[in-house]
C-alpha positions in Angstrom: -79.6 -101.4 41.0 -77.9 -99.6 43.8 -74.6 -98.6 44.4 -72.9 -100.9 46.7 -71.7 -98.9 50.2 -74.0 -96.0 49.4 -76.2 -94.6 51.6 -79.2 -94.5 50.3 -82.8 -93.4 52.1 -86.2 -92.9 51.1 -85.3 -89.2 49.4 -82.1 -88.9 47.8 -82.1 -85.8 45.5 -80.7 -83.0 43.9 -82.8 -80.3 41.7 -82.1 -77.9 38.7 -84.3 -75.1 38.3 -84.9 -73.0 35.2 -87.4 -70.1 34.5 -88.0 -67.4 32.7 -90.9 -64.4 32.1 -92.8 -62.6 29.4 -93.2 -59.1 29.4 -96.6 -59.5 30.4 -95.8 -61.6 33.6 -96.3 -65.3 32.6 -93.8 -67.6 34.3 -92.9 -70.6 32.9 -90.3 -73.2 34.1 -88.9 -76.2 34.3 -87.3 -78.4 38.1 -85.2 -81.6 37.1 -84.3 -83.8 40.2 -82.5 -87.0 41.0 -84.1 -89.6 43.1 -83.2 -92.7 44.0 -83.8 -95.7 42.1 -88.1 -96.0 41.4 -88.4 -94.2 44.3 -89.9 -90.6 42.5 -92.3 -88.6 44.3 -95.5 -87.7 42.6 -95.3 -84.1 43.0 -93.2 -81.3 44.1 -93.9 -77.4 45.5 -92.9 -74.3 43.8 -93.4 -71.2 45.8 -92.8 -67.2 44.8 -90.4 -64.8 47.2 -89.6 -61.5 46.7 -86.1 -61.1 46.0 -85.6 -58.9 49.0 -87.6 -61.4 51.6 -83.9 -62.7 51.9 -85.3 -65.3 54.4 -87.8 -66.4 52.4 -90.6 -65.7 55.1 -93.6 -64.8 53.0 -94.5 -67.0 50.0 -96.4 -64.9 47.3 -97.9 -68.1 45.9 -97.4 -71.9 46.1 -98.1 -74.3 43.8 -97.8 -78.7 43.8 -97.1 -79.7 40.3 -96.3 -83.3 39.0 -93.2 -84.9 38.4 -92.6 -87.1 35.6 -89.9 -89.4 35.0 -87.9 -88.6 31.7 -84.8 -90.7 32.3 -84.6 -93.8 34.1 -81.6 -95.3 32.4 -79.3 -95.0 35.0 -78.9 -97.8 37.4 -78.9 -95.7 40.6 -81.0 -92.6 39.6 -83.9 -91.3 37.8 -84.4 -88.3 36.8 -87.5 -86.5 36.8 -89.2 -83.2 35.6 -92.0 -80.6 36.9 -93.1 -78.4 34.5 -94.3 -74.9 36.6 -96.3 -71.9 35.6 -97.3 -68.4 37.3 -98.9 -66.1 36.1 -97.6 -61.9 37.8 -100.0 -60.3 35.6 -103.1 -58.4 36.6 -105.2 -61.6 35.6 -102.9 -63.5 38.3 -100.8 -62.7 41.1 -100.9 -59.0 40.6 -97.6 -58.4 41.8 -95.6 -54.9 41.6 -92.7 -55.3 38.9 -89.8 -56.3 40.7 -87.0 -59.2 40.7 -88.8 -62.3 42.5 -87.4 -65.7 43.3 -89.0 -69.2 42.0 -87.9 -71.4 44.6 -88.3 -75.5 45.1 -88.4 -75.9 49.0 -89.5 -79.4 49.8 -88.3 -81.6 52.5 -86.0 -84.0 52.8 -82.7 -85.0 50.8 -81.2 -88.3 51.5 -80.5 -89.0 55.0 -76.3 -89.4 56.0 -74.9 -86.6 53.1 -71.4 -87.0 54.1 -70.9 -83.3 53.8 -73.9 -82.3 56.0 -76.1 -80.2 53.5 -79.8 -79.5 54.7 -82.4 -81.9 55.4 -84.7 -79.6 53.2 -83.2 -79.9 49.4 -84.4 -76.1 47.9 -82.9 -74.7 44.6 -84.0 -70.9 43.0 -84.0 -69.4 40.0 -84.8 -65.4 40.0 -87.2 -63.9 37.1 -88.0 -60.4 36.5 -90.9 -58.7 36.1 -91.0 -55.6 33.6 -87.4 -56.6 32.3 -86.6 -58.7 29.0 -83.8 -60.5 30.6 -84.6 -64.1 31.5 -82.1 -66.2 34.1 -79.3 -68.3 33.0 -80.5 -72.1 32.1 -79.0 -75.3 33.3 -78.8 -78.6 30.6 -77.0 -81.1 32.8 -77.8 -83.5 35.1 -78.2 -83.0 38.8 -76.0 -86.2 39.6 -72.6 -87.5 38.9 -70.2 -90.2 39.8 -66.6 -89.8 41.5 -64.3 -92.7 41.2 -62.2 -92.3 43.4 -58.6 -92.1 43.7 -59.1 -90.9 39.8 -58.8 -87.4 38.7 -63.0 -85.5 38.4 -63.8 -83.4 36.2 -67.5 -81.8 35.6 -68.7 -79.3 33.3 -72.1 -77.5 34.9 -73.7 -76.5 31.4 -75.3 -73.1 32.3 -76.0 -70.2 30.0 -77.7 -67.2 29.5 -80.8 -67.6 26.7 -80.4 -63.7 25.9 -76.8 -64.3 24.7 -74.6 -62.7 27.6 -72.1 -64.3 29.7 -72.6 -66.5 32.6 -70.1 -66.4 35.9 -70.5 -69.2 38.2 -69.8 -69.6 41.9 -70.4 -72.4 44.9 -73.2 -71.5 47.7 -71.8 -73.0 50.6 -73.5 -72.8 54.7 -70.8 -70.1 54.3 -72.6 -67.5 52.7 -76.0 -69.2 53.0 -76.7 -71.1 56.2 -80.2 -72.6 55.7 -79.5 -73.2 52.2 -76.2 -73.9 50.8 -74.1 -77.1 50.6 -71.3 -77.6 53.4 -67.5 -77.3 51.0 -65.8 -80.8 50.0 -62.3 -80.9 50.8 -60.6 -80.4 47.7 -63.4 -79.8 45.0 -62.5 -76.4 43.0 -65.1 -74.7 40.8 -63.8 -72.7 37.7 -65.7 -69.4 38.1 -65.8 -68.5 34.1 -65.8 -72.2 33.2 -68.2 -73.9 35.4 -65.5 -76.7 35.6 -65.8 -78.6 38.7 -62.6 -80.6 39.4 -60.7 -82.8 42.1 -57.3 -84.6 41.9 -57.0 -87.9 42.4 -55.7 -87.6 45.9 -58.7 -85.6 46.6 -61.2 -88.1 45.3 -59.1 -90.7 47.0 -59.9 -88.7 51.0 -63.8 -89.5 49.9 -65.9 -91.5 52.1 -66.3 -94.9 50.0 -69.6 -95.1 48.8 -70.7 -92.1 50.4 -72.9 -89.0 48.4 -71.9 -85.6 48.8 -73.9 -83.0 47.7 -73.0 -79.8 45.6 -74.6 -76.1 44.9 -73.5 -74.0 42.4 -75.2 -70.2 41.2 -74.9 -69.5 37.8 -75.2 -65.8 37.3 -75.9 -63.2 34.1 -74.5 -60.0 33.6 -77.4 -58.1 35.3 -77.1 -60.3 38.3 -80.1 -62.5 37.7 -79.1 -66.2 38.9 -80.4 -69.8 38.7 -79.5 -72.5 41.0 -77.4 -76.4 40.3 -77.7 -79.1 43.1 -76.4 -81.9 42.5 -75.5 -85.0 44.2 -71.8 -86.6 43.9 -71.2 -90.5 44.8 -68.1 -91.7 45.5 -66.9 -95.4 44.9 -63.1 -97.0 44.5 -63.7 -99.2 40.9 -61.1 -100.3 38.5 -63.5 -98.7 36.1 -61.7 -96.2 34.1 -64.1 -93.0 32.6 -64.3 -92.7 28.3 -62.2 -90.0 26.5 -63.8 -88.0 24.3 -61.1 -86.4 21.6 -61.2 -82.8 20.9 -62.4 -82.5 17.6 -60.7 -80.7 14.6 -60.8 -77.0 15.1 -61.2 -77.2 18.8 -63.3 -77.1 21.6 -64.1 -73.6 20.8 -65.0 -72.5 17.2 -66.5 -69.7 15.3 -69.0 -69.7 12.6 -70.8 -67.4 10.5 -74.5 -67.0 10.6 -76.3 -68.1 7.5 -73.5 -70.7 7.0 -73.2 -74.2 8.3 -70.7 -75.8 10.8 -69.8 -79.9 10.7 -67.9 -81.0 13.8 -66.9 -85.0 14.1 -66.9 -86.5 18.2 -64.9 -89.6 18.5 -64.8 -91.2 21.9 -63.2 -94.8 23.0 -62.7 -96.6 26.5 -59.6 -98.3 27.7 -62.0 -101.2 29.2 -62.3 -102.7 25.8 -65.5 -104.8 26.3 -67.5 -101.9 27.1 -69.3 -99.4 25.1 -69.8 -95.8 25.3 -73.0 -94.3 24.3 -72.9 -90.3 23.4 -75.8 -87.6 23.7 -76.1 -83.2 23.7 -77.1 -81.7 26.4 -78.1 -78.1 26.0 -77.6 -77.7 21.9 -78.6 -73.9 20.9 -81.4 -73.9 18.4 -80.8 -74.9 14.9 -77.9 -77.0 15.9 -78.5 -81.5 16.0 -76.3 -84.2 17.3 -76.4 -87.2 15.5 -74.6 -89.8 17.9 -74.1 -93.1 16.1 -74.7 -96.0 17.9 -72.9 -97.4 21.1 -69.9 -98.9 20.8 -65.9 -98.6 21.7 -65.1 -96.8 19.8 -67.6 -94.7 18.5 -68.7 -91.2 17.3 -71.7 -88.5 16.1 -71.6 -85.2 13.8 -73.0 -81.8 15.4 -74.5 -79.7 12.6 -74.7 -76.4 13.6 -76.8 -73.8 11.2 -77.1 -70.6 12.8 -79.1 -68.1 11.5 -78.7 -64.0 12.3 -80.7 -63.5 15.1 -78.1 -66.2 16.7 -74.6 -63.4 15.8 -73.4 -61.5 18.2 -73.7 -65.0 20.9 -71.5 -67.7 21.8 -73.3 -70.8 22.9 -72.3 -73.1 24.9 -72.9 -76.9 25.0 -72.0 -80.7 26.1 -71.4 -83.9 24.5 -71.5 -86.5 27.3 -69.5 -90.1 27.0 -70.8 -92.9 29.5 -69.7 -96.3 29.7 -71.5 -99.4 30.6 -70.3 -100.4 33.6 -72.8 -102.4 35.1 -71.7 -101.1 38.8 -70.7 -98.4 38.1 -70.9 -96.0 35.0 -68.6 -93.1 34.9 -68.9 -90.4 31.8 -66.4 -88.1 30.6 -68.1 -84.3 29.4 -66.5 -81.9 26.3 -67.7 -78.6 26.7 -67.8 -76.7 23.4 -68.2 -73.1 23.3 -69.5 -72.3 19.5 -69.2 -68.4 18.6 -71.5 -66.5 15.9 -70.6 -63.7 14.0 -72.6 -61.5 11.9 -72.8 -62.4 8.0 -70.7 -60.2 5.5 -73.1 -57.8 4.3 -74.1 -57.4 0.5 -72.9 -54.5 -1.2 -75.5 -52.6 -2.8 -74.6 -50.2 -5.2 -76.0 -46.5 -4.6 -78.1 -45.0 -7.8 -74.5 -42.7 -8.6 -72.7 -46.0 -8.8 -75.8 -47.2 -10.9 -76.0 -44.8 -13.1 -71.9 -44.7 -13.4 -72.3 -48.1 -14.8 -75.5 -47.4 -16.7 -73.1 -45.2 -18.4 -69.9 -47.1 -18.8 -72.2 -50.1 -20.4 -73.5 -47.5 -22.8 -70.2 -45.9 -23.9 -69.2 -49.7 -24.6 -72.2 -50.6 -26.4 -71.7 -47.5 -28.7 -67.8 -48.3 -29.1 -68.8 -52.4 -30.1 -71.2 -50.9 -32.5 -68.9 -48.5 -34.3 -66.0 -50.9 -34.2 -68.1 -53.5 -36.5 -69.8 -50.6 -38.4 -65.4 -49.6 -39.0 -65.2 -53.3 -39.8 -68.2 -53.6 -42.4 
């Protein structure tokens, strides 16, 4: 089912792109997009720039890989994924070690984005070859819904998968003619967060049923960066979005590898009759969500066991609330931000300590023994 009032052609989209490299050159990757309703296309290009070919003139390789629809629960978009690999080794491209860019360049978005991004929908994600460092990872979804004249909020889930910190930033026409998305009047982007917000006068100046289009660049320390697009449709409802509760402890909590953190999610809906259904996106490893099932209200349990190669990182994740609405669903997003210190270490005792109570066991022996010996 389609939205009513929204404009909707043959290729609405937005895209996600991850990747990352081994030290011997193999690429692997993953592009999530949005379509409109069954309306997926079968395949989707990858191509390979050098970082400095800033205009992106001279593809290094090109390859059509299939899409595959892994979501199709929502009633205006599925979501689909293209699974990539290159291979920069000598066996493959051949290609010098350098900083190149894995970009998704296919025409054409959704005809009538109220915001006038480009016909051509691309989204990049660098990789380096001959460095360890991989490019931040995205794990939500390259769509969202704006009620409007109601307060948005939207947390872009990105983080870096060797453990440093991720700053985020919009790519507008601005700084990137051909390629970024025109700004929305209003729309603010927490830069250490990756909170995007609007009031609800803000949300209220949308076009009704009109999709908007949004780029963000999530970026590491050593300035490699990975692309969000996503699409925003905006639509006055008397729909009201779930709450999730902070949970005990907070939204940001600390645990100790090698020891085990329980944290409870609650979430209800003013609009009584409806249910909300609950799910992770982006959990680190060694960490579940179990939601339980739909309801108003309802709950799950994250289990989080980290283990020491995990201390020294703080991961972060979402738990996602959406509502029922048959129209139109809205979801509410918790970000949690989960920190791991290093275990206590074990005191070992050094061979003088050993022997120290080698000694002082002795000198007790001997003294028990003489005591009764006294005794006797």
């Amino acid at each position: 089912m389609l939205l009513s009032g929204a404009a909707v052609a043959s290729h609405m989209r937005a895209a996600v792109m991850n990747a990352s490299i081994t030290a011997s050159g193999a690429v692997t990757g993953t592009l999530l997009t949005a379509w409109a309703k069954n309306d997926t296309d079968s395949t989707d290009n990858i191509q390979v720039f050098a970082l400095s070919d800033t205009n992106r003139a001279n593809s290094l390789a090109s390859l059509n890989v299939p899409n595959t629809v892994i979501d199709a629960t929502d009633p205006s978009f599925d979501v689909a994924s293209a699974p990539f690999a290159f291979n920069f080794g000598p066996t493959g491209l051949n290609l010098a070690a350098g900083t190149y860019v894995i970009r998704r360049d296919n025409c054409c978005r959704i005809s009538g984005i109220a915001n006038g991004a480009p016909s051509d929908l691309s989204s990049e994600a660098t990789v380096t070859f001959g460095s360890a460092n991989r490019s931040p990872v995205f794990a939500s979804t390259p769509y969202a819904r704006v009620a409007r004249s109601q307060p948005f909020s939207f947390f872009i889930n990105g983080s870096d998968p060797d453990g440093g910190s991720v700053s985020y930033a919009l790519v507008t026409n601005t700084n990137f003619p051909d390629y970024g998305a025109p700004a929305i009047a209003g729309l603010t982007l927490n830069t250490s967060t990756g909170q995007l917000s609007m009031s609800s006068t803000n949300t209220a100046a949308l076009t009704e049923g009109a999709t908007y289009a949004v780029k963000v660049r999530a970026t590491d320390s050593s300035g490699a960066f990975a692309d969000w697009d996503v699409l925003l449709i905006a639509l006055t409802t008397s729909n009201v979005a779930p709450v999730i509760a902070t949970p005990a402890g907070g939204a940001s909590q600390t645990v100790m590898a090698g020891q085990s953190l329980v944290i409870t999610i609650s979430s209800t809906d003013a609009d009584a009759a409806q249910n909300v259904t609950l799910q992770a996106q982006g959990l680190p490893a060694n960490a579940t969500f179990t939601p339980n099932a739909p309801g108003n209200p309802t709950g799950g349990t994250i289990v989080f066991n980290p283990q020491p190669g995990q201390a020294g990182q703080t991961f972060g994740f979402n738990i996602v609330a959406t509502d029922n609405d048959q129209t139109f669903p809205l979801s509410t997003t918790l970000n949690m931000q989960i920190s791991v210190t290093a275990a206590r270490p074990v005191d070992i005792p050094t061979i003088n300590q050993w022997m120290l109570m080698l000694l002082a066991t002795l000198v007790a022996g001997t003294a028990w023994f003489s005591a009764r010996r006294n005794r006797a």
